[in-house]
N, C-alpha and C positions, 0 to 999 in steps of 0.2 A: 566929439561924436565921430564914431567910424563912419568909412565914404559908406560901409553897407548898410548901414543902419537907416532908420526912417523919420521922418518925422513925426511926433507924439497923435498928429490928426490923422496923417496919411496913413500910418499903424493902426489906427484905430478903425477908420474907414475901412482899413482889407478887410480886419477882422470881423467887420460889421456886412462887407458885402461879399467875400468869400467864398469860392465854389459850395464849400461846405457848406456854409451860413445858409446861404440859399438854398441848396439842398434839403435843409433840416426845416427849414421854413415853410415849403411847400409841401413834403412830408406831413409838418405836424396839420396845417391849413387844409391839406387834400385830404385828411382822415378823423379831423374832429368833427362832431355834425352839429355843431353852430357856424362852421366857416365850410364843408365842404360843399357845398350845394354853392356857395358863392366861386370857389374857387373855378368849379365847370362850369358854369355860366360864361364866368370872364375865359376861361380858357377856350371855350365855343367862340365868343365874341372876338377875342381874336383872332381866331383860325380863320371866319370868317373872312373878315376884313382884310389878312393879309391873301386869303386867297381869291378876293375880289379883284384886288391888285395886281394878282399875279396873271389870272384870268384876263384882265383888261389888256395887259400888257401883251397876253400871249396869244390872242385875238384880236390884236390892233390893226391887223392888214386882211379881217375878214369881217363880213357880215355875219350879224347871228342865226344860231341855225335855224333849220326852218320852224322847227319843233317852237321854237322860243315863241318864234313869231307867227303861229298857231296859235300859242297859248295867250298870247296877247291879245289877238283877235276874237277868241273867245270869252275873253275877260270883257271887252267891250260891251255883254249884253250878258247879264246873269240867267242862262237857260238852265234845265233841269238835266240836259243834256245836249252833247254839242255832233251829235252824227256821229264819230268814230269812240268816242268815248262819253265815259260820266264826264259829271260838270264839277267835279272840285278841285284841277288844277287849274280851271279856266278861271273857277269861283277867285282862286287864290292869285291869282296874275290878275285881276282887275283890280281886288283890293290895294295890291301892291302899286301898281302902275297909278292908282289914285292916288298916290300921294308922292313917286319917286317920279322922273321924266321916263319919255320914252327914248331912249339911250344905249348903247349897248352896255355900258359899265351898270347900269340899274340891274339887264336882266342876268348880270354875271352877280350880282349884289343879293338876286330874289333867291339864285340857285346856291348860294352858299348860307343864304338867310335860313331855307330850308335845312341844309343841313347840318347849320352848327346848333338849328332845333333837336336835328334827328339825332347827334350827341349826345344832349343835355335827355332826351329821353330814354336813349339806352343805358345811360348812366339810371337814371332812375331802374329801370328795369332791371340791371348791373345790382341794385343792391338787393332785387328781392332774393337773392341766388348767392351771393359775395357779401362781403366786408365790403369798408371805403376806400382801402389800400386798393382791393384788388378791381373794385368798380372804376377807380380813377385808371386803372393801369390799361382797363379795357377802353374806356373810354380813347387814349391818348392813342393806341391799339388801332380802333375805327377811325381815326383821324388822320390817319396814315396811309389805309386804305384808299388805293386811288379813286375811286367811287365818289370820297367824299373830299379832293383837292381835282387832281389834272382832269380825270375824267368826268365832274359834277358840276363841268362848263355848261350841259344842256338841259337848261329848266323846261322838265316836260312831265307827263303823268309816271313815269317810271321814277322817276327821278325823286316825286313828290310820295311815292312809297315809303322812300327812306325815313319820313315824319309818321306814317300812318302806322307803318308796320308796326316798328318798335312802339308807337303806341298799343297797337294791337296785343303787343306781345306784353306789354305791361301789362294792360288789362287782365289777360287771363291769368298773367302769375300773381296778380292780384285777388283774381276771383279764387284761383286755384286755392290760393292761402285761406282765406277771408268766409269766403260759401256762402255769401251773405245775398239776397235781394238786390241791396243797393250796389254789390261789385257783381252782380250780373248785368243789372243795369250800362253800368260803363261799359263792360265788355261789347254789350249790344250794339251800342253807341261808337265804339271804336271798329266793331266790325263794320258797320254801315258808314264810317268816313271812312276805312280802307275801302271797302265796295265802292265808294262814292266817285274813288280816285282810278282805279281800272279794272276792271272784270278778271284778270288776271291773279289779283290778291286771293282767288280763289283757291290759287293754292298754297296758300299761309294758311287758311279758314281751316280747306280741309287736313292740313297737317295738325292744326293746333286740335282739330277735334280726333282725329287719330292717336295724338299724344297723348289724351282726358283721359281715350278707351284704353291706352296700351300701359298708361299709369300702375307702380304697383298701389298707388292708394286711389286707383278710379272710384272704387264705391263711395268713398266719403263725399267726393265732388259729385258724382255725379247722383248719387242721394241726397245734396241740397240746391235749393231753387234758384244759384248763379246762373247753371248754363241754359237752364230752361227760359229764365229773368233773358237770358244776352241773345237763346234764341228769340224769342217772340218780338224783343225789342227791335232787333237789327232787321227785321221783318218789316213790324209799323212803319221804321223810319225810313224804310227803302221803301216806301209808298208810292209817293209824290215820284219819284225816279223809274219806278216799274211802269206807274201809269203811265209818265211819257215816253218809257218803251212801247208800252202797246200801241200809241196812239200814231208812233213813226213807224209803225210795222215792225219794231225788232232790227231798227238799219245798223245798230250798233253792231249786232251779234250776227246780221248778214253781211256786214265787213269786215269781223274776224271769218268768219268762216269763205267767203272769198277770196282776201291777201294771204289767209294763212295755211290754208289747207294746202294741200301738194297731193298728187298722182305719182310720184317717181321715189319709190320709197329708199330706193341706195339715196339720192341726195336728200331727203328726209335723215338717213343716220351722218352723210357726211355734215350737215350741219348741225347736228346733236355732239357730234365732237368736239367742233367749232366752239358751241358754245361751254360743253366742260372743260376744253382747253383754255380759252379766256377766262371763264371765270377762275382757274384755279393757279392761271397766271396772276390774276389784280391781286389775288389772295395770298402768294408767295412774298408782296414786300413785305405787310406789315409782321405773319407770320415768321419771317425771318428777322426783320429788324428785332422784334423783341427776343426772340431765337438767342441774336448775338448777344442782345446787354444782360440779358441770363447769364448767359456763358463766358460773360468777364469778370475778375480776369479764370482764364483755364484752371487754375486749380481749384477752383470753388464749383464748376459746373457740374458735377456731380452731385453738390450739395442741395441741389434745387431740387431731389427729390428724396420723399419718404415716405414711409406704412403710416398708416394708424388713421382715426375719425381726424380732418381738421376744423375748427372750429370758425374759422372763416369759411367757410362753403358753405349752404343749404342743401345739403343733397338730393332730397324733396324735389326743390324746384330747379335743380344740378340735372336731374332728369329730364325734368320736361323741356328744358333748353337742348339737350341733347335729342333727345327725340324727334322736335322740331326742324332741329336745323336737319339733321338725319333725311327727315321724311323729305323739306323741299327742295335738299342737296340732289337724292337721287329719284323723285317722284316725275319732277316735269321732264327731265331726259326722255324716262321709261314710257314716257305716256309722249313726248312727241313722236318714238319711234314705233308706238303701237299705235297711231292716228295721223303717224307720217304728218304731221304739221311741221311747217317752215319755223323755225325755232331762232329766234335772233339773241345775238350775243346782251343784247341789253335786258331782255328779260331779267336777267340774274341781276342786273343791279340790285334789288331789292329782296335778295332770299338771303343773301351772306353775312349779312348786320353779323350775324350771332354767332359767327368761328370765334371770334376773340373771345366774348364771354364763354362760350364752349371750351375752349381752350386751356382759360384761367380758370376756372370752376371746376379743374382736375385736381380732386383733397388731395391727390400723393406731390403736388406742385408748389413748392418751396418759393413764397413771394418774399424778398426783401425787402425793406422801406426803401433800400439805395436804389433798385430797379425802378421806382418812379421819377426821378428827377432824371436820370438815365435816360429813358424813353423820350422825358419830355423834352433833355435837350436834342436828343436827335431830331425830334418834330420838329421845334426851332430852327436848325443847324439848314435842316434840308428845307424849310422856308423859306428862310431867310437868302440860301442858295438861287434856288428857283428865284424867287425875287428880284434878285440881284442880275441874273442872267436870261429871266424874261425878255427884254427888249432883244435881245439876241439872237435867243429861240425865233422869236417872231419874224425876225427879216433871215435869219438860214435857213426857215421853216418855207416860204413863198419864192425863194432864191431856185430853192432845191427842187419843190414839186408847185409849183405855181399853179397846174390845171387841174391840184388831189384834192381840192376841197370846193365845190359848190360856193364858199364862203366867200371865195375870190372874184365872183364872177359880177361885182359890181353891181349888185341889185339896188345898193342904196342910191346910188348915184342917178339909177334911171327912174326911182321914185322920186326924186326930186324933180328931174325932168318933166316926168309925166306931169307932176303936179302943176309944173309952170305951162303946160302944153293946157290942161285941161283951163286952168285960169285966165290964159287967153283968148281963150276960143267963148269961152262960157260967163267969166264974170263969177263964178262962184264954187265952192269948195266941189272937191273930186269927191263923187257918192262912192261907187261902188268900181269892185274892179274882178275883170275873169279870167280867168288861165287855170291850170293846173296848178295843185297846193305846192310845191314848190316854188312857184313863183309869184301866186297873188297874194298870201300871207306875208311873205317882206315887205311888199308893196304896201300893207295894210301897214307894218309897224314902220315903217320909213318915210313914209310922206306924210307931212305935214296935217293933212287932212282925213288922215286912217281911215281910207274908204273898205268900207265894209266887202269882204271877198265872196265872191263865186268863186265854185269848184268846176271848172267843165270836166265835165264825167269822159272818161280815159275811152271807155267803148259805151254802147249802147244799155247793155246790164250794169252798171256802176250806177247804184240809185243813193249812197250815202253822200251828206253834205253835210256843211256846217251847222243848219239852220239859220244861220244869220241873215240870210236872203234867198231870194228865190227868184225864178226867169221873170218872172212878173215884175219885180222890182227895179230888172237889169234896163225894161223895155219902157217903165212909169218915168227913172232917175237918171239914165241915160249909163255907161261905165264906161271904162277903158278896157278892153281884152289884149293880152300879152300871149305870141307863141314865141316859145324859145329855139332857135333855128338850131341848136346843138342837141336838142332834146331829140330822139328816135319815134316820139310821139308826135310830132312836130304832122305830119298830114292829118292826125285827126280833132289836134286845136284845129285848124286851118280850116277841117272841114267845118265842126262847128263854128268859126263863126261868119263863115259864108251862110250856115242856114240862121241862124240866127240876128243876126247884124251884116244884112246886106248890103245897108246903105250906110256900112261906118265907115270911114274917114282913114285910109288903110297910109299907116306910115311905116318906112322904117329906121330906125335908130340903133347906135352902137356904142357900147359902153365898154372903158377898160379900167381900174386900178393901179396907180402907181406906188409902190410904198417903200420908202428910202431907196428909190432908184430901180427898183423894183419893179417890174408887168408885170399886171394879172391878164386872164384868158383875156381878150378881146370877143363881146360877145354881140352877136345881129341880134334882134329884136323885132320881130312884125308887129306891130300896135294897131290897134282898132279903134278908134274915138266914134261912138255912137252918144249921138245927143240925147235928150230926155225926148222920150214920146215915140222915138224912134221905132 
């Protein structure tokens, strides 16, 4: 035997696990439709997972945000609506928190849970329009998207878009296809769980019905009883929801039009920029990563394009994805700068699902079988990286800017506190707790005793809340109120709770953060302890 030679198992083994091998493997598995639907599954599940991991890792020296621990306190009590928003990412963080702890690695676990869903549904959606080649390619495409890894740290109603939309958007390429009763039905059904999720999917709704009208085969759809079925239905089922807008006065839509409206319309367009420069920043990796493994090696890059009908594409429904994304790429811009609304960079989470399938659904677009494993190992590669170099991020990240994230600012640590303050004094669990939403929702997900939060209203006209509680409750159960002395609002907590809790128990406490050697902010604390009856 030559020294280069192998041995007859270890031979067999390459050949058996081989870049090739596996490339061919995943290939045939990603595009046959008895195994593909498994393959995305498992490929969501692991994205997941590892980006659970990474998340944990990369968040180890902050508290979660506040959004999170929002959503968790509203999950506490299944309302029809929770004050600032519908009820179905609250709906969804109760269910979740019922069965995972309350942890930080859960609510990083709930925000990738969601969106290795929102995958496996655009993939679905991927096929009404594509082949399984090029559904799988989109898929791996959004996976890439920071949206759905670095950025899809903060489980919150935007965030939970990412599942609804793409449902949304199945639906009607379903209805679209189909014209049936029963796929208007869904569609109904999937509009009123994206409605359910933020008042803002509004404008998905109205893009997807701009796209019906602007169709060149609108008369066929819109001559059978799908959209009509998906109106009416997504009506009924937002019953129970409108009611209890009316019955709270509308606080939901009197706190968009409050935080969000603006008077000063040049920084009404400076943040209109803001956010198409962000969003078309997050949209630049994945677009380009797949960009590049097209275009290897260079003399084939040319090849990836041709004339004629391809027969992977639906062009039908090649349209309506194009028109969609079309419409809510440049509709909310247009429309924050003609109603001057405060326009934030997160909105967009939820409108760009659909570049990649947009993208790939171009018939002169030469897809390769070998550009799939391609992709997918880049996803891996740069996983697996991140992974790897998380713990690191995390302590260069608090080294460098230690007072750039709220997250540092040790709220866990003073709910624990509280907690033991309040048991001392009282003998029994902490009910409820008040401050401003940046501060009594931590409080609610970190102590022990998830005392239900009060919002003290910022000024005088600030009438939205949780619903979770009310002054009545704060004066029956007795709370704890927190002003945060680094806050700028810090004299009008104070003034409430002079009027409110006169006779509470005024301490103050200071909390810091140390992580691998580390300071976080060192922060004062004014605490109020008003007993029950108070």
């Amino acid at each position: 035997m030559s020294s280069t030679s192998l041995p007859p198992l270890a031979a067999s083994m390459r050949g058996r696990l081989g870049p090739r091998r596996i490339s061919a493997w995943l290939v045939a598995r990603a595009t046959a439709p008895a195994t593909s639907l498994w393959v995305v599954v498992t490929f969501a599940v692991v994205h997941a997972v590892l980006w659970t991991a990474i998340l944990t890792n990369l968040k180890a020296a902050q508290d979660v945000h506040m959004d999170v621990a929002e959503a968790y306190a509203w999950g506490s009590r299944f309302l029809l609506g929770y004050g600032k928003h519908p009820p179905l990412s609250g709906w969804i963080a109760g269910l979740w928190f019922a069965v995972f702890p309350v942890k930080d690695w859960a609510s990083y676990a709930l925000a990738m849970a969601v969106n290795g869903s929102g995958l496996v549904i655009v993939w679905l959606a991927s096929l009404k329009v594509v082949d399984r080649r090029r559904a799988f390619f989109v898929v791996v495409m959004v996976a890439l998207y920071p949206i759905f890894n670095f950025k899809g740290f903060k489980y919150n109603a935007d965030l939970v878009q990412l599942l609804t939309l793409p449902l949304l958007v199945l639906a009607y390429l379903n209805a679209f296809e189909k014209r049936s009763a029963a796929s208007g039905l869904w569609l109904g059904l999937a509009g009123a769980a994206a409605l359910m999720t933020k008042y803002w999917v509004l404008t998905m709704i109205g893009a997807i019905g701009l796209a019906a009208l602007l169709h060149p085969e609108r008369l066929r759809f819109l001559a059978s009883p799908a959209p009509w079925v998906a109106i009416v239905t997504m009506l009924v089922a937002m019953i129970p929801h409108l009611v209890w807008l009316w019955r709270v006065d509308f606080v939901a839509i009197t706190y968009a039009g409050d935080v969000y409206t603006l008077s000063d319309r040049g920084r009404a367009a400076e943040l209109v920029l803001g956010y198409v420069g962000h969003n078309l920043a997050l949209l630049a990796l994945p677009v380009a990563l797949a960009a590049l493994v097209m275009a290897w090696p260079p003399r084939f890059a040319f090849c990836n394009w041709r004339g004629g009908p391809n027969p992977g594409v639906n062009v039908s429904q090649a349209i309506n994805v194009w028109l969609v994304q079309a419409i809510v790429a440049v509709g909310p811009p247009l429309g924050g700068l003609a109603f001057t609304i405060y326009m934030k960079t997160d909105w967009g989470i939820s409108l760009f699902f659909l570049v990649p399938l947009a993208l790939v659904a171009i018939p002169a677009l030469r897809l390769r079988s070998v550009m799939l494993p391609r992709l997918a190992a880049v996803w891996l590669v740069l996983s697996l990286l991140t992974l790897i170099a998380s713990p690191w991020i995390a302590r260069r990240e608090m080294a460098a800017n230690p007072n750039g994230a709220t997250g540092y600012g040790a709220r866990s640590e003073l709910a624990r506190e509280l907690t033991k303050a309040w048991h001392a004094r009282f003998g029994s669990p902490w009910p409820l707790v008040a401050g401003f939403a940046e501060m009594n929702t931590p409080m609610t997900f970190y102590s022990p005793d998830h005392p239900r939060p009060f919002t003290v209203p910022t000024t005088p006209e600030e009438t939205w809340s949780s619903g979770l509680s009310a002054l009545e409750d704060l004066k029956r159960e007795g709370f704890i109120g927190i002003c945060d002395t680094t806050d700028n609002r810090i004299a009008a907590c104070e003034a409430w709770m002079a009027k409110e809790a006169p006779k509470a128990e005024p301490l103050v406490m200071t909390t810091q953060r140390f992580f691998h050697g580390q300071a976080g902010p060192a922060i004062v604390w004014k605490v109020y302890i008003q007993a029950s009856g108070g």
